[in-house]
N, CA, C and O of each residue as an XYZ file, in Angstrom:
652
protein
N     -10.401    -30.243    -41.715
C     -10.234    -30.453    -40.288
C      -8.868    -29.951    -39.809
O      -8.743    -29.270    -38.791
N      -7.661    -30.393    -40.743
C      -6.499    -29.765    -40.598
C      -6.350    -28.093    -40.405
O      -5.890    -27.461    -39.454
N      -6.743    -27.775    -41.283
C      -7.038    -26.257    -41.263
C      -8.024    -25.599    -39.640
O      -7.726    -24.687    -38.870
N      -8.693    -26.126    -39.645
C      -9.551    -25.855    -38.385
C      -8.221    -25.312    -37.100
O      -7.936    -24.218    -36.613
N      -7.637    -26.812    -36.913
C      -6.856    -27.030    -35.865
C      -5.711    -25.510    -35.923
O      -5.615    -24.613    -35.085
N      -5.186    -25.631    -36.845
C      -4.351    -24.604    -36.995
C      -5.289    -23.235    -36.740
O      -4.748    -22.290    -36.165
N      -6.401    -23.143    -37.074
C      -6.933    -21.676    -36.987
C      -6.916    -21.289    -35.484
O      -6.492    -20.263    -34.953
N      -7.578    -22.552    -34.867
C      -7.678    -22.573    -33.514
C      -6.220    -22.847    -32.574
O      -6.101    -22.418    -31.426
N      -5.634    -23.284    -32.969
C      -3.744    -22.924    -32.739
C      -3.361    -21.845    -32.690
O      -2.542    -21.486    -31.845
N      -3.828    -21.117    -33.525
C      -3.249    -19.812    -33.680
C      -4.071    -18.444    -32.911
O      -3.585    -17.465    -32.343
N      -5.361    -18.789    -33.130
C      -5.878    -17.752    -32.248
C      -5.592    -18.271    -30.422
O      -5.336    -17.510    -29.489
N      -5.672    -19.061    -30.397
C      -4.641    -19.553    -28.744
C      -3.563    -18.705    -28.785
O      -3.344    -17.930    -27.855
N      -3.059    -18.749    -29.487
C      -1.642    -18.363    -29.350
C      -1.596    -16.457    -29.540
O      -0.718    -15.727    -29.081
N      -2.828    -16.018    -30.353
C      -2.893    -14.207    -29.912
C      -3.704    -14.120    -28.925
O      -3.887    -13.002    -28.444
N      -4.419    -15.303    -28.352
C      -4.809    -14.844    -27.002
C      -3.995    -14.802    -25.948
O      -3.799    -13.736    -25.365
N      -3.459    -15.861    -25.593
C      -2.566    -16.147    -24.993
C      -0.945    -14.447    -25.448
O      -0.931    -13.746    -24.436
N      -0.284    -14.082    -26.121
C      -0.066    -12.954    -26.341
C      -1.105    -11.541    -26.093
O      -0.687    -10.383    -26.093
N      -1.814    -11.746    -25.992
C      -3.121    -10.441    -25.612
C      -3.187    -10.538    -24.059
O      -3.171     -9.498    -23.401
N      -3.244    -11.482    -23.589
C      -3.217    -11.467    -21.755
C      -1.931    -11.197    -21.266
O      -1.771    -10.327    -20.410
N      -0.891    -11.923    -21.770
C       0.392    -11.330    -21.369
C       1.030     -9.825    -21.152
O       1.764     -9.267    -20.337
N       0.203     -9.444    -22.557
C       0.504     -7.824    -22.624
C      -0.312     -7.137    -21.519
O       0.248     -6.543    -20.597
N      -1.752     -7.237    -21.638
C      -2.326     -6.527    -20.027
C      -1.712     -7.364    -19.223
O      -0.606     -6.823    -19.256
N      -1.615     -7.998    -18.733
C      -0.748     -8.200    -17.455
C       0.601     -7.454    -17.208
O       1.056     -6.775    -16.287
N       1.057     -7.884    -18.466
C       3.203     -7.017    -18.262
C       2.838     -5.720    -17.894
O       3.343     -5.322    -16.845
N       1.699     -4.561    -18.796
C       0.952     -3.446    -18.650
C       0.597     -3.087    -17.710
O       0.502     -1.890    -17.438
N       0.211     -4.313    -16.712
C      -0.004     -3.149    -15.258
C      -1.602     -3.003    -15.705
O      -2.094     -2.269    -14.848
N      -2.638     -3.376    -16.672
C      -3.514     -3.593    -16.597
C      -4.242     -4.457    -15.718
O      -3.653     -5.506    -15.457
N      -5.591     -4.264    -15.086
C      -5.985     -5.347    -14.428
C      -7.389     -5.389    -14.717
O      -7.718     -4.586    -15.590
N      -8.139     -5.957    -14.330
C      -9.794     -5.593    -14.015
C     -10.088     -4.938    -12.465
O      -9.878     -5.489    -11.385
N     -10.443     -4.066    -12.628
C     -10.889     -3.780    -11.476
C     -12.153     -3.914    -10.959
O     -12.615     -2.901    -10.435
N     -12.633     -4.614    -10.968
C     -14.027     -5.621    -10.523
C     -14.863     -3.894     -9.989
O     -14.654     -2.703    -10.221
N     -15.783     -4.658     -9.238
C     -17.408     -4.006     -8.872
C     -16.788     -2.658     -8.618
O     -17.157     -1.986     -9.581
N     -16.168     -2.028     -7.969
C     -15.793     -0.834     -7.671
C     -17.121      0.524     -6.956
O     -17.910      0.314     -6.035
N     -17.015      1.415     -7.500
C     -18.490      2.542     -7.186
C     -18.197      3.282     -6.392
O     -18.459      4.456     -6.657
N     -17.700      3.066     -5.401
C     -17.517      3.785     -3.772
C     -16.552      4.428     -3.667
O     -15.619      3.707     -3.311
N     -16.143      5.898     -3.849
C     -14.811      6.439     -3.510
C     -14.728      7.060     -2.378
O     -15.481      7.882     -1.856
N     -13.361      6.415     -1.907
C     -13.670      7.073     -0.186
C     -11.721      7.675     -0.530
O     -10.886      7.490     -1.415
N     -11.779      8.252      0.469
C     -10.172      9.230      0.489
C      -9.605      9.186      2.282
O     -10.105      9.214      3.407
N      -8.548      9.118      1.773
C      -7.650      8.403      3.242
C      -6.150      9.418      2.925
O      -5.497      9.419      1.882
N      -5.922     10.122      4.008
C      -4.482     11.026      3.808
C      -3.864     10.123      4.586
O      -4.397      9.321      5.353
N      -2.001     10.376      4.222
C      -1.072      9.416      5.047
C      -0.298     10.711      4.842
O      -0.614     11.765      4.291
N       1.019     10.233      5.569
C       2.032     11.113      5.807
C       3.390     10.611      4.746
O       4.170     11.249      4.039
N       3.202      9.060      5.065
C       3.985      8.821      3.819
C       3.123      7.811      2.965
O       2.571      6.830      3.464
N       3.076      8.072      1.934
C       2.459      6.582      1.001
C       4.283      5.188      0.097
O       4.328      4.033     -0.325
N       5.022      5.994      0.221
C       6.002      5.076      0.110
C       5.853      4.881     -1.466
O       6.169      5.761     -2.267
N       5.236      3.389     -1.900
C       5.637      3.011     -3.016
C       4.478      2.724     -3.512
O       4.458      2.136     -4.593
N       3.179      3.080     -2.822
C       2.101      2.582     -3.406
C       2.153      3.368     -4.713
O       2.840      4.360     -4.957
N       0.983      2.502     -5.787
C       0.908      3.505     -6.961
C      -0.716      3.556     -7.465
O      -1.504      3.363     -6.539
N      -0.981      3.656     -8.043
C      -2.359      4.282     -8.740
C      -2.858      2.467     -9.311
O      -2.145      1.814    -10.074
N      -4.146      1.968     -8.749
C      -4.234      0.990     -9.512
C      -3.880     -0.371     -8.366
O      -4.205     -1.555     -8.462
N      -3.161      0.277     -7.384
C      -2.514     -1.074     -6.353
C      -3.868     -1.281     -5.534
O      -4.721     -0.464     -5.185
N      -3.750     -2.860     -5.323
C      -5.318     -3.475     -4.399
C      -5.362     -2.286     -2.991
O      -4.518     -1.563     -2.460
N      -6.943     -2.584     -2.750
C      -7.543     -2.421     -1.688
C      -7.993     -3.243     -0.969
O      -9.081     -3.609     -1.415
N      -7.677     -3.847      0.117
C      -7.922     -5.333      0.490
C      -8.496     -4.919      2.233
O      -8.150     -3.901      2.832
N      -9.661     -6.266      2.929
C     -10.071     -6.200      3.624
C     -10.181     -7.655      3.871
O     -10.962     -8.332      3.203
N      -9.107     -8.401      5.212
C      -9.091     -9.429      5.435
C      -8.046     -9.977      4.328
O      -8.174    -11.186      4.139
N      -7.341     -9.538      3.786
C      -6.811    -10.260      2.402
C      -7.679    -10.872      1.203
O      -7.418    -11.887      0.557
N      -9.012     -9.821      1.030
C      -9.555    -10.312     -0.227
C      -9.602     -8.511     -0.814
O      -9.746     -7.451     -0.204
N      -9.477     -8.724     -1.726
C      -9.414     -7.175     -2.758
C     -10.604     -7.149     -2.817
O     -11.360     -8.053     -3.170
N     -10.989     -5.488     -2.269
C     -12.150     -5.102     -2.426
C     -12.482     -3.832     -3.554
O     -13.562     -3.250     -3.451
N     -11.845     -3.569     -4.260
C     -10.603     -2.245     -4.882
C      -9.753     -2.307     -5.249
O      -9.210     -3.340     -5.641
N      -9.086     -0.637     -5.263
C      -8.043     -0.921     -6.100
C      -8.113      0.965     -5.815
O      -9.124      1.662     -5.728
N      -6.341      1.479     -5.705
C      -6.623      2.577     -5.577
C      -6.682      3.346     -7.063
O      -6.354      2.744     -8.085
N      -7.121      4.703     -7.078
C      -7.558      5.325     -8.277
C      -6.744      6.484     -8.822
O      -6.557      6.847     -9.983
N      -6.177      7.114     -7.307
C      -5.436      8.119     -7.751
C      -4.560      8.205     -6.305
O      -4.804      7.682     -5.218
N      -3.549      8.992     -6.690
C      -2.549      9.625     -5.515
C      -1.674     11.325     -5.343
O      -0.608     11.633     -5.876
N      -2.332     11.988     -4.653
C      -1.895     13.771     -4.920
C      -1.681     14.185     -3.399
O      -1.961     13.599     -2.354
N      -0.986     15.609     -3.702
C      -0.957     15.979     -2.378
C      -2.005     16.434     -1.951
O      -2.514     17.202     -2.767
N      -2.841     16.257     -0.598
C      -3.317     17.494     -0.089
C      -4.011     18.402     -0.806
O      -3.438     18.563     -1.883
N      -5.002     19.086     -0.708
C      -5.202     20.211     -1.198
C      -5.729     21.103      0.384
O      -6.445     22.104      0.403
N      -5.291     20.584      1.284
C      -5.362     21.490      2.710
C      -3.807     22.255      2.284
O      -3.599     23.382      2.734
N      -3.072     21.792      1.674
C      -1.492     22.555      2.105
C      -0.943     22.123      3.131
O      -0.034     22.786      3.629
N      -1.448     20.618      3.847
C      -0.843     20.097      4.982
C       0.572     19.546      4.213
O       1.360     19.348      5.137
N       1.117     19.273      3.162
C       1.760     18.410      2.360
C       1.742     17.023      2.394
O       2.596     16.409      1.754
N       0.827     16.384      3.098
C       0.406     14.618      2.671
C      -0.012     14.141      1.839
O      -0.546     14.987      1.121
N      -0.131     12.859      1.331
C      -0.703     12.235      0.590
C      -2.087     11.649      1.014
O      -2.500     11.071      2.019
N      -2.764     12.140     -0.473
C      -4.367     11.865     -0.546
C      -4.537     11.020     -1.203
O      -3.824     11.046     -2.205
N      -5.293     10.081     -1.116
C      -5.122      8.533     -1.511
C      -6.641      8.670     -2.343
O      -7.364      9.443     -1.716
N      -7.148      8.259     -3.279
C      -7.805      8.217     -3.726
C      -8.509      6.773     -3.994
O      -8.401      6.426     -5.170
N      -9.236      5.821     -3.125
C      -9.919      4.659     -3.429
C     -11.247      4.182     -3.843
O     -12.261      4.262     -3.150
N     -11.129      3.451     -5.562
C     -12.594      3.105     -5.399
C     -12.670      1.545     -5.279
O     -12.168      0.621     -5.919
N     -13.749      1.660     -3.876
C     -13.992      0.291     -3.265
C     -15.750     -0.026     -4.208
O     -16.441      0.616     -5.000
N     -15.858     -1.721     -3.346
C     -17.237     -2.185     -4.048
C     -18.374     -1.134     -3.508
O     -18.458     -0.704     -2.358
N     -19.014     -0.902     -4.338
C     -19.962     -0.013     -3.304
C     -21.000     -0.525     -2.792
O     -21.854      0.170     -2.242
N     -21.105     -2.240     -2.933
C     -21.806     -2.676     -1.916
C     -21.044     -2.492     -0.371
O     -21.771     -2.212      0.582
N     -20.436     -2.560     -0.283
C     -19.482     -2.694      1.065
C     -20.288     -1.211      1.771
O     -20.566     -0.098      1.324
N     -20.493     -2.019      3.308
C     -21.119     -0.874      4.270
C     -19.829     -0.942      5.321
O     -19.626     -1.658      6.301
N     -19.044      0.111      4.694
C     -18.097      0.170      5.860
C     -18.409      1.514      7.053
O     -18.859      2.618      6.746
N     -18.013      1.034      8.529
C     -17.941      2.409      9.364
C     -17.195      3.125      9.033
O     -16.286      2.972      8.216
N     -17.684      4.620     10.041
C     -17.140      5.773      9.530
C     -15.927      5.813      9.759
O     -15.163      6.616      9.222
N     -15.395      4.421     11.093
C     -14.242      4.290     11.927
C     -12.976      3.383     11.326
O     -11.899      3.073     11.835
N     -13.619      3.066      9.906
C     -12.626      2.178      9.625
C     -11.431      3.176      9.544
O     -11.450      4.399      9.404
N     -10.239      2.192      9.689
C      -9.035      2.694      9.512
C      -8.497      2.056      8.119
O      -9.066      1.042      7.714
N      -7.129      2.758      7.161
C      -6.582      2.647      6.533
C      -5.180      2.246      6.741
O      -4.720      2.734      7.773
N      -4.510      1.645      6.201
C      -2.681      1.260      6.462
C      -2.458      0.802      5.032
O      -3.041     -0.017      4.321
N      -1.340      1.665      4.834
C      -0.344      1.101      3.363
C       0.609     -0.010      4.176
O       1.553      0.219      4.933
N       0.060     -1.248      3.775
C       1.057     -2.607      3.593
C       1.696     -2.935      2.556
O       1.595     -2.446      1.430
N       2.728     -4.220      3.107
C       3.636     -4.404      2.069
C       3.560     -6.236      2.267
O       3.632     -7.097      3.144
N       3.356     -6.080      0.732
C       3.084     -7.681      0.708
C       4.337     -8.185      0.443
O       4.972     -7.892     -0.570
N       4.971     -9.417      1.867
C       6.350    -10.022      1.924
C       7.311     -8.691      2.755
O       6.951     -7.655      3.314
N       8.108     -9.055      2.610
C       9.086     -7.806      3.087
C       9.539     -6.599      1.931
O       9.383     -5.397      2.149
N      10.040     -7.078      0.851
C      10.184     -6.002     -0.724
C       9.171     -6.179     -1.324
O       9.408     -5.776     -2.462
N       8.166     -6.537     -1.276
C       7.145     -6.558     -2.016
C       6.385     -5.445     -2.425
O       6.863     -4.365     -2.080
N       5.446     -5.411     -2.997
C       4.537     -3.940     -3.568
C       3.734     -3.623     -2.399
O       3.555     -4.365     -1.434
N       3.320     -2.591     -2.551
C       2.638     -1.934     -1.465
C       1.102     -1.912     -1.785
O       0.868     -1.782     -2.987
N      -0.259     -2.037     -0.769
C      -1.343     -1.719     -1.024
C      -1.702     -1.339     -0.003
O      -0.765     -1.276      0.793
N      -3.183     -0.860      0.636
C      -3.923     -0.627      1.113
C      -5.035     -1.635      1.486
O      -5.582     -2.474      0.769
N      -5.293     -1.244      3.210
C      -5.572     -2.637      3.742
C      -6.494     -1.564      4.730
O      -6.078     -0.735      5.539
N      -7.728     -1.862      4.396
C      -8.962     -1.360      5.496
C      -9.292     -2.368      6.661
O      -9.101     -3.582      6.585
N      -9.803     -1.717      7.730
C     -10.414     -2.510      9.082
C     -11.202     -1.606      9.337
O     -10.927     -0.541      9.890
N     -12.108     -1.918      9.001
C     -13.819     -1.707      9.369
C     -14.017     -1.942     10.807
O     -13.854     -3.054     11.310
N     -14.418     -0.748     11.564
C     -14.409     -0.751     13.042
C     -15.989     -1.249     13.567
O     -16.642     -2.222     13.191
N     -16.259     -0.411     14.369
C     -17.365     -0.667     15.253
C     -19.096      0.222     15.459
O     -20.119      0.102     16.134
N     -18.495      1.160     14.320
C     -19.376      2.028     14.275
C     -20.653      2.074     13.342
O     -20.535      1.727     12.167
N     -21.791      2.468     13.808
C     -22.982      1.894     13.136
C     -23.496      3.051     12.597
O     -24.722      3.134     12.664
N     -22.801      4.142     11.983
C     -22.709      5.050     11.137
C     -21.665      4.943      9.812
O     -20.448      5.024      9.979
N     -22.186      4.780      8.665
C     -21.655      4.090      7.374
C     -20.762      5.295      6.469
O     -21.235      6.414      6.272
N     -19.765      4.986      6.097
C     -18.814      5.876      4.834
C     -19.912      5.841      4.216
O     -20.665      4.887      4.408
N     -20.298      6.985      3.232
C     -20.813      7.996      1.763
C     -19.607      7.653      0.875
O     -18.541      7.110      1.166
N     -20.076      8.120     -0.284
C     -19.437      7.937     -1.478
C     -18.709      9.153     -1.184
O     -19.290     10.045     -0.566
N     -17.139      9.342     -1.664
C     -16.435     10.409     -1.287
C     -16.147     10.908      0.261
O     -15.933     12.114      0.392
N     -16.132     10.368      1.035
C     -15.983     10.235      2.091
C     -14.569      9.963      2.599
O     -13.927      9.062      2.060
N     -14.044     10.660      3.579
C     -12.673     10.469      4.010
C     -12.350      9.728      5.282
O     -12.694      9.787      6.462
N     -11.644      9.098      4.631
C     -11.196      7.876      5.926
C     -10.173      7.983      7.109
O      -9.094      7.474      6.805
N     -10.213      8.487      8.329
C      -9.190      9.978      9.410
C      -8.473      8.694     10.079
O      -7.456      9.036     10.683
N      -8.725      7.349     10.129
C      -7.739      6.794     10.836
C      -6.791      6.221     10.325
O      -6.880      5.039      9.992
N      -5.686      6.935     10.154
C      -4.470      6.138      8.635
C      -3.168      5.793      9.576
O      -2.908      6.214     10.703
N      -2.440      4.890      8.741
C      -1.268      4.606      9.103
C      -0.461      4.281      7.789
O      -0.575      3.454      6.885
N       0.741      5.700      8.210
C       0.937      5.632      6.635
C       2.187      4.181      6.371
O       2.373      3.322      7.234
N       2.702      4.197      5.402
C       3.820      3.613      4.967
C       5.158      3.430      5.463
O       5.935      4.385      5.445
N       5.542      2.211      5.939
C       6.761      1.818      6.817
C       8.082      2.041      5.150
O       8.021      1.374      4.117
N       8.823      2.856      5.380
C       9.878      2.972      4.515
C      10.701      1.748      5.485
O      10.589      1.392      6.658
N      11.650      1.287      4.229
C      12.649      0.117      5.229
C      13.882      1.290      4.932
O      14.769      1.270      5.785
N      14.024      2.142      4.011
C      15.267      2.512      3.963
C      15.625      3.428      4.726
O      16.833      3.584      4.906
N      14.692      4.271      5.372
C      14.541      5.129      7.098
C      14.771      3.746      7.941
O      15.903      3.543      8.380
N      14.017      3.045      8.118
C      14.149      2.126      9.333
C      15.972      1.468      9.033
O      16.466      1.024     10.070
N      16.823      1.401      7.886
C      17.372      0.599      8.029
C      18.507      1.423      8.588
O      19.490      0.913      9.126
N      18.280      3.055      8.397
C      19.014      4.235      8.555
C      19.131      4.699      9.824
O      20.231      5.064     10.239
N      18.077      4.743     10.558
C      17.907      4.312     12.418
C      18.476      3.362     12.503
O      19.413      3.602     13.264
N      18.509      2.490     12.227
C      19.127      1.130     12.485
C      20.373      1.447     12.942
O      20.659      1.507     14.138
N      21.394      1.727     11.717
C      22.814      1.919     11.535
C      23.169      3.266     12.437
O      24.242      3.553     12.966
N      21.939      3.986     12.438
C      22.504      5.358     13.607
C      22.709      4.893     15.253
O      23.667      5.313     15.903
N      21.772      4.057     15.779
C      21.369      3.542     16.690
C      22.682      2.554     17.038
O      23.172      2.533     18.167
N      23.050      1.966     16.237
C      24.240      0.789     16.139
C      25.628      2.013     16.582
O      26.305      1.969     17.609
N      25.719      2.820     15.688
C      26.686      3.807     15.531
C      27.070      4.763     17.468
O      27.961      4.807     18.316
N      25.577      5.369     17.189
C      25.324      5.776     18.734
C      25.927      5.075     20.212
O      26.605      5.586     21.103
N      25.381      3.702     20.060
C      25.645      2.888     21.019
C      27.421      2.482     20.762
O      28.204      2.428     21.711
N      27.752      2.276     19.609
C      28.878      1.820     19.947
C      29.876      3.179     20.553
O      30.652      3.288     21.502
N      29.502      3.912     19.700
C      29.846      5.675     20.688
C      29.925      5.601     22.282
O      30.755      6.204     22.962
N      28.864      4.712     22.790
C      28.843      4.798     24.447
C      29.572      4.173     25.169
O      30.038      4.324     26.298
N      29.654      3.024     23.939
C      30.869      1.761     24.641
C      31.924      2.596     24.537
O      32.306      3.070     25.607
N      32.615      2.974     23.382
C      33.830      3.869     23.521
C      33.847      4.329     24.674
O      34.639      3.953     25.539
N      32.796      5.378     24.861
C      32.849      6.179     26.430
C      33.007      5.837     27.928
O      33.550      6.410     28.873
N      32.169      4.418     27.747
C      32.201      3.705     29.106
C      33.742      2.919     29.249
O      34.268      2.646     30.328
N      34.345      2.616     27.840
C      35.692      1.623     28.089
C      36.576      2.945     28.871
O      37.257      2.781     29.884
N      36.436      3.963     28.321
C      37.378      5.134     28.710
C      37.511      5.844     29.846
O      38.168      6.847     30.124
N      36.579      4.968     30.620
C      36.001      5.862     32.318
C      35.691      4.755     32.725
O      34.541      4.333     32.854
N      36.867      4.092     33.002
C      36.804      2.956     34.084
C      37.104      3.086     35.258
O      37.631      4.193     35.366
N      37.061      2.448     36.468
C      37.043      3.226     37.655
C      38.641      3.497     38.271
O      38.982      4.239     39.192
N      39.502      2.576     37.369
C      40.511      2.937     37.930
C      41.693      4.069     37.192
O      42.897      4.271     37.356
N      40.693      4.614     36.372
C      41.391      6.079     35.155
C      41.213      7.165     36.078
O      41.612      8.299     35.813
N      40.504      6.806     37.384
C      40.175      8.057     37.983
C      41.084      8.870     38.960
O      40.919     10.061     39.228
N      41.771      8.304     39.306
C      43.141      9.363     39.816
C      43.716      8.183     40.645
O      44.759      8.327     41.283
């Protein structure tokens, strides 16, 4: 009986080591999948190969791949395989989100209004690509910079500098 316990101790314990490793790995399951649909952005930011596909905040996916273009427009072609039960319109739109503020980036569909359905391989035209914070934080500081530029200008042309 002693022996038992320990056998079963121990295989706990390489299971428990076997999940850790796919997880640290960046392994996941990628559940029902089937449906590849393709969505270009202008920027994809930080998404990566493998990051959820979510609708409403439940993962429906998971993306598959990420390349440029092969128009020669130079964007990013997003490669997603969703459940292929899912009857999405032709109108859904795409957006790379960011879960929290630094958080990882995924892809977040809204299924519109249209009663004509995505095909397998099918491209998705209403995108919104990826909010960089380190552009936005760079406007930021230009904008700050700019304006204080004007104050300079306005302190310096006061009405009584004028003759």
């Amino acid at each position: 009986m002693r022996d038992l316990l320990v056998g079963v101790f121990v295989l706990s314990g390489f299971a428990a080591l076997a999940y850790l490793s796919i997880q640290l790995g960046g392994s996941t399951y990628s559940g029902p999948g089937g449906l590849l649909l393709y969505a270009s952005f202008d920027e994809v930011g930080g998404l990566a190969a493998r990051s959820p596909v979510v609708i409403g905040g439940v993962k429906v996916g998971q993306v598959k791949a990420i390349e440029l273009s092969p128009d020669g427009d130079f964007r990013a072609r997003v490669l997603m395989d969703v459940d292929e039960n899912l009857k999405l319109p032709d109108d859904t739109a795409a957006s790379i989100l960011t879960q929290g503020v630094l958080g990882s980036q995924y892809v977040g569909l809204e299924p519109g209004g249209s009663e004509t359905m995505l095909g397998d391989r099918a491209e998705i035209t209403y995108t919104q690509s990826a909010i960089v914070i380190e552009r936005l934080i760079g406007r930021v500081i230009q904008s700050l910079g700019n304006s204080s530029d004007g104050d300079d200008k306005e302190s310096r042309s006061e009405p009584g500098d004028d003759g």
